[in-house]
C-alpha positions in Angstrom: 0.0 0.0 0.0 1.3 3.6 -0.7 0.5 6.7 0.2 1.8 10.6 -0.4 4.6 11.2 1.4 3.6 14.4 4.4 4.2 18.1 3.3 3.8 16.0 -0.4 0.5 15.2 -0.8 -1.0 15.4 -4.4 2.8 15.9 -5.6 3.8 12.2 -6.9 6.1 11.7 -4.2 4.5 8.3 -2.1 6.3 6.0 0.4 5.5 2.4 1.7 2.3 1.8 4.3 2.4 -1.3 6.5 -0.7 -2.5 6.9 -1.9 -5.6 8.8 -5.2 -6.3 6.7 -7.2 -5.1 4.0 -10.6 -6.2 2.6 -13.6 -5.5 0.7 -16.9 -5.4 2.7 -20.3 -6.5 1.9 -21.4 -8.9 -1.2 -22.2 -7.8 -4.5 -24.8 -5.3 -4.6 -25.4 -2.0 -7.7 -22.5 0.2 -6.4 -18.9 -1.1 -5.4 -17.5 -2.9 -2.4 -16.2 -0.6 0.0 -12.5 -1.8 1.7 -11.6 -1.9 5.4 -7.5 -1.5 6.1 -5.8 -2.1 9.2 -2.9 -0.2 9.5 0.4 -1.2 11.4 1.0 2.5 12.2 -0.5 4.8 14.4 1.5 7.9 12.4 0.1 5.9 9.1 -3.4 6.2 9.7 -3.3 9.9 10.5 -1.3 10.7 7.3 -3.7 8.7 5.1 -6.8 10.7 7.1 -4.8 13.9 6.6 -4.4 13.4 3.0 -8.3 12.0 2.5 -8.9 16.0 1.9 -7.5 15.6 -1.5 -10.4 13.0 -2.0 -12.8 15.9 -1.6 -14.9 16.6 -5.3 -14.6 13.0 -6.5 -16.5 9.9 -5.6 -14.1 8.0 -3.2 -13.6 9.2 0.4 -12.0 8.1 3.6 -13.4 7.5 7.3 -12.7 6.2 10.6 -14.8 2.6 11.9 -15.7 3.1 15.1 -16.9 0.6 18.0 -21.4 0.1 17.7 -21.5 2.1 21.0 -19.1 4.9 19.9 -20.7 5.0 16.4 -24.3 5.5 17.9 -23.6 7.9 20.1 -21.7 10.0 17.6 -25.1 9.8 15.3 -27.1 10.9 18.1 -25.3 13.8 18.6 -25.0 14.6 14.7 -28.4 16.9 14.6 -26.8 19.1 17.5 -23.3 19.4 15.2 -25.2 19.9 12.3 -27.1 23.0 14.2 -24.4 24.7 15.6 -22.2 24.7 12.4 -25.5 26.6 11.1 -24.9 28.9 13.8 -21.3 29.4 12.6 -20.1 27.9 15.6 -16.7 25.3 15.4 -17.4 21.5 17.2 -15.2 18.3 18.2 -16.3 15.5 19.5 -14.4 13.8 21.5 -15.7 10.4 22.2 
């Protein structure tokens, strides 16, 4: 696996990713698979987050898989979020 080097992103430069597994999710269905990686690296997952901005305007993105109990509670505070930012305010969660 590969990724853009930091301070390089976009720029051709890429170096080596160890990761510890990758697969497709889900069975065949009308729009494609999505895949799940493991990474080895702590520092390699945050560069490969921190360059998923360069994703933005095309049809592949990047996101974090988090526990059931950490992923409901993020959705159930998602309408609150989405209010605020309408109120031009700045949130993190930190679950």
């Amino acid at each position: 696996m590969f990724a853009p080097s930091a301070g390089e992103a976009g720029h051709g430069t890429e170096r080596r990713i160890i990761s510890q597994r990758v697969h497709r999710i889900g069975g065949n269905r009308s729009h494609p698979r999505s895949i799940e990686a493991k990474l080895s690296l702590v520092n390699d997952r945050e560069n490969v987050r921190k360059s998923s901005r360069n994703l933005r305007e095309t049809n592949y993105y990047v996101s974090e898989q988090f526990q059931k109990d950490v992923a409901d509670r993020r959705r159930s505070l998602m309408p609150a979020f989405r209010k605020a930012r309408a109120d031009g305010k700045r949130c993190l969660s930190q679950l």
